[in-house]
C-alpha positions, 0 to 999 in steps of 0.5 A: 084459541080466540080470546074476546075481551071486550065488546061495545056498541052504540046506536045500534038497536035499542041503545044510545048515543053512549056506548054500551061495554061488557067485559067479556073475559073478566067472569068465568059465569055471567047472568045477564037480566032485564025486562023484555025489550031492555036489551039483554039479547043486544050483545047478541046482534052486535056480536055476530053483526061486527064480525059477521055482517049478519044479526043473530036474529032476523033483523034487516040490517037497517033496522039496526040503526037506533030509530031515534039518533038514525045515524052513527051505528057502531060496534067494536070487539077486541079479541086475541089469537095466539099472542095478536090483539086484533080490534073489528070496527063496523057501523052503519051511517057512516059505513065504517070497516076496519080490521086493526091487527096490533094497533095497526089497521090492515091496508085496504086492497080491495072491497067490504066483501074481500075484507069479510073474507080475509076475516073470517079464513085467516083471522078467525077461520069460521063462518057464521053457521060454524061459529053460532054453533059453538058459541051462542045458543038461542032460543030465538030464530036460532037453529040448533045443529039437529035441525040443521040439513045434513050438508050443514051438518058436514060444514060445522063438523068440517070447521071444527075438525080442521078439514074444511080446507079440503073442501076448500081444495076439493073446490080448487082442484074442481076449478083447477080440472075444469081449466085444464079441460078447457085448456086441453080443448084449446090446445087440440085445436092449436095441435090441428091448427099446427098440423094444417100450418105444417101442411100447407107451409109443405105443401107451399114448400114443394109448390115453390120448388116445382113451381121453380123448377117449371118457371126456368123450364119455361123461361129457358124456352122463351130464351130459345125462342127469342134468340132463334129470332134474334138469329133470324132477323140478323140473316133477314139484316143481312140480306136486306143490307147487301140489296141497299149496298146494290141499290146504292151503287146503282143509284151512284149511276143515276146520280145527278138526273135531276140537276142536268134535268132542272138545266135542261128544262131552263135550256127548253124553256129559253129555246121555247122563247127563242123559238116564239119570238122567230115564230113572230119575226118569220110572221111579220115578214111573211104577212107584211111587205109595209112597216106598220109602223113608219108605214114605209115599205119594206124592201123586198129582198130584205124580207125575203132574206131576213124569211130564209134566215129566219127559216135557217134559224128555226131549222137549226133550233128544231133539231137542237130542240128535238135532241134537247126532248132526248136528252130530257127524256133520257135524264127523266127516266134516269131520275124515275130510276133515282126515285125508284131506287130510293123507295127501295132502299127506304124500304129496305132500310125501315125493314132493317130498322124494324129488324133491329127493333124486334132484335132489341126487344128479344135481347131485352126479353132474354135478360128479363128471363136470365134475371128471372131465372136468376132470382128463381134459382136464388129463392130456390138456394135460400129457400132455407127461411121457409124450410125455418117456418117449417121447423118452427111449426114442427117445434110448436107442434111438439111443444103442444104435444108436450103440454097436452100430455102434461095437462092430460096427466095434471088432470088425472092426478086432480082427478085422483086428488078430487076422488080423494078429497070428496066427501067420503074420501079423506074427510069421511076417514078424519070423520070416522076418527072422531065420531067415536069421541064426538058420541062418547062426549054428547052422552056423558054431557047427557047423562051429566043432565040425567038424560039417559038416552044413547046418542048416535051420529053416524057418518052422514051426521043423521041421529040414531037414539035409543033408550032402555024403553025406546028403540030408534027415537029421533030428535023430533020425537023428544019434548022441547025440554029434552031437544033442549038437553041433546042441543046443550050436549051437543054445544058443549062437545062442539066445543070440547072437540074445538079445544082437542082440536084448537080450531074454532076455540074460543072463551066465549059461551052465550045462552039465551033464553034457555032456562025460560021455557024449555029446561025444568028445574032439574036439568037447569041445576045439573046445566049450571053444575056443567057450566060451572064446574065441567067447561073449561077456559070459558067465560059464560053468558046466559041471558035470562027473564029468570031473577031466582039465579043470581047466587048460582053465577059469578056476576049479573048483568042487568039492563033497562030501558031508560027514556027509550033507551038501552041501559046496562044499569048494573054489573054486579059481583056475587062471591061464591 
């Protein structure tokens, strides 16, 4: 149950810079009165502002500040549940929050509209709507339950019943089902991803083996191949090394040529000279018979013989010369032998050379393909990483089943639970419970005010009311002193089904204006009888223009306006 004790409010509204307190647990019946625009319906505002947020009347929020101090708006309340004091602070200009909870202010996590939430779903547990209908009853922009939409209606008969957490879990289970449908999207197409993953690792599996298999295939060829080359180049080798043994052993023959050549050719050239200078001579002596130099002459026989020497002499060098051109044609031709027989060879020996390349690049080839080989039929041995890939794809892919199957089973079961907590699952049944009780305690606080009518709430929480002369009236059909009474009736069972069930009870009843235009004097004396004698654990406010009712209440609250401002100027205390 919350137990308000106090409230007190400055700058706020019509009031001053001093706060104005009213004790809110002190009298069981509390008449409060004053002039239009003196304040009586201030309390009002302030109430529903410090805990709610919202005005009880149709004021923007920052109309609430005092247009003439125009800043230092505040409003505090004290209340009790179950043995915690709990104190509400708000205001505006500064804008102050607080939630104090046995002299302990809460710690701040987060923003105004977090706080608001805290305070109202697990400090007081109702909202606005729910709480002014069972506290407060006005005659000024107030809607009464009857004037409510039906979805209104089901809110404040939740609240007071207790079930509105279903509601609250209905909405859960909603979010809940909507996530485990989108998960159950996500996880079919993580199940088809894995599926393509497990193809195509598979695939790449077999395209390994395969792939392998034909890569030593092949290689194993080319190795065939290039050693049935090697092979041949060796015989090719073979063959053009036994011609160089040949060609080098008949070279031996010729050997020396161009040596003997070279002296042969300096011996021709000194004969040559020999042969030039006797040339001379046998011409000097043929043609001269006086020294052309001495001018002497020459004996004749002398120049005959020194003729026939010359003659002998050049004889004897012709035939040395003639067999000097053998021999040099011979060494020459011997030497075009060495010369021929050398290019052979040098031929002979730039094939072997070339042999041997081509036999050394085979014989590296083949051991690149044996080290290929190798390393294929190694990847191929500890291909065991791949085939572990594939595990892993089969794992997640069974994991995902798994999960898939458990979020489809999650979602019928919040299916079932969502069925369950609609509106006309649990929540109608708990309804159907208490509608009896609900309609039993309208009519008695009816009849209670001489208002003989029968007055039923089905479940979809529409009227049905008839009276000894009137069959199917409805709410609209009554006068407003009659709406007046179904909407007392119906505020004094909110209350009392709040007390049965200790949901949203409280001490505090507040009435506004009630007794000034819609009640006549009949059903006012039988209300106060009510209020005074019939609601239980309440402290009762009414405010009112009417100053003929002081005796009927145990205290009187009077407001004025003093210099602009809102006053209480006097709570007094009348015995009974």
């Amino acid at each position: 149950m919350i137990i308000f004790q106090k409230i007190k409010y400055k700058n706020f509204l019509s009031s001053g810079n001093q706060f104005t307190e009213i004790d809110f647990k002190k009298h069981h019946t509390n008449l409060v009165v004053g002039t239009n625009g003196a304040g009586k319906s201030t309390m009002l505002d302030a109430l529903t502002f410090v805990l709610f947020n919202k005005p009880f009347r149709k004021i923007n929020k920052p109309q609430l500040i005092n247009a003439t101090n125009e800043r230092d708006c505040l409003v505090e309340i004290e209340f009790e549940i179950n043995t915690r004091k709990y104190i509400v602070r708000r205001g505006i200009k500064p804008t102050v929050f607080d939630i104090v909870v046995n002299g302990t202010e809460l710690h701040r996590e987060a923003d105004d509209r977090a706080m608001q939430r805290v305070l109202e779903d697990n400090i007081l547990k109702v909202n606005y709507k729910s709480f002014t209908q069972i506290v407060i009853l006005g005659s000024s922009n107030f809607v009464p339950f009857m004037q409510l939409t039906s979805t209104h209606r089901r809110e404040v008969i939740e609240d007071l019943l207790d079930i509105r957490i279903f509601s609250l879990m209905n909405n859960i289970l909603k979010d809940k089902i909507r996530v485990h449908k989108d998960q159950v999207k996500s996880l079919d197409l993580k199940k088809e991803t894995l599926k393509d993953k497990m193809k195509m690792q598979q695939n790449f599996i077999d395209e390994l083996e395969n792939r392998g298999k034909q890569n030593i295939q092949s290689s194993n060829t080319k190795i065939t191949k290039l050693m049935s080359e090697v092979d041949q180049y060796m015989l090719e080798n073979a063959k053009l090394e036994e011609n160089v043994h040949k060609f080098t052993k008949d070279q031996e023959e010729v050997t020396g040529a161009r040596q003997k050549l070279s002296k042969l050719n300096t011996l021709r050239g000194k004969i040559s000279q020999k042969v030039s200078a006797i040339t001379k001579e046998h011409k000097f002596f043929t043609e001269n018979t006086v020294c052309p130099t001495c001018t002497q002459d020459i004996e004749e026989s002398f120049r005959l013989n020194k003729i026939e020497d010359v003659q002998n002499t050049a004889k004897e060098l012709k035939e040395g010369f003639n067999e000097l051109e053998s021999t040099i044609k011979f060494e020459q031709e011997r030497e075009r032998q060495f010369n021929k027989l050398s290019k052979e060879i040098t031929n002979l020996t730039h094939g072997i050379s070339q042999n041997n390349t081509r036999i050394n690049s085979n014989q590296r080839q083949i051991r690149d393909l044996e080290h290929e080989i190798q390393t294929i039929t190694e990847n191929l041995a500890n291909r065991n990483s791949e085939h572990e890939k594939l595990d892993e794809f089969k794992s997640n892919l069974q994991s995902t089943f798994n999960e898939l199957s458990d979020k489809k089973q999650d979602i019928v079961h919040n299916d079932f639970a969502y069925s369950l907590l609609k509106d006309d699952g649990v929540k109608t049944k708990i309804i159907r419970k208490y509608l009896p009780f609900i309609n039993q305690q309208v009519n008695r606080y009816l009849q209670m005010m001489d208002f003989y009518i029968n007055f039923h709430l089905d479940e979809e929480f529409k009227e049905t009311v008839k009276s000894p002369i009137h069959e199917d009236f409805s709410y609209s059909s009554f006068s407003e002193g009659e709406k007046m009474r179904i909407d007392l009736a119906l505020l004094f069972t909110w209350r009392e089904v709040a007390r049965v069930k200790n949901s949203v009870n409280t001490n505090l009843l507040i009435m506004d204006e009630v007794f000034d235009s819609s009640l006549d004097g009949f059903g006012t004396d039988e209300f106060l009888k009510i209020i005074r004698y019939v609601i239980q654990d309440a402290n009762i406010f009414v405010i009112s223009h009417k100053s003929d009712m002081y005796d009927k209440f145990e205290n009187v609250i009077k407001f004025d306006k003093i210099k602009g401002f809102s006053r209480k100027v006097s709570s007094e205390t009348k015995e009974d």
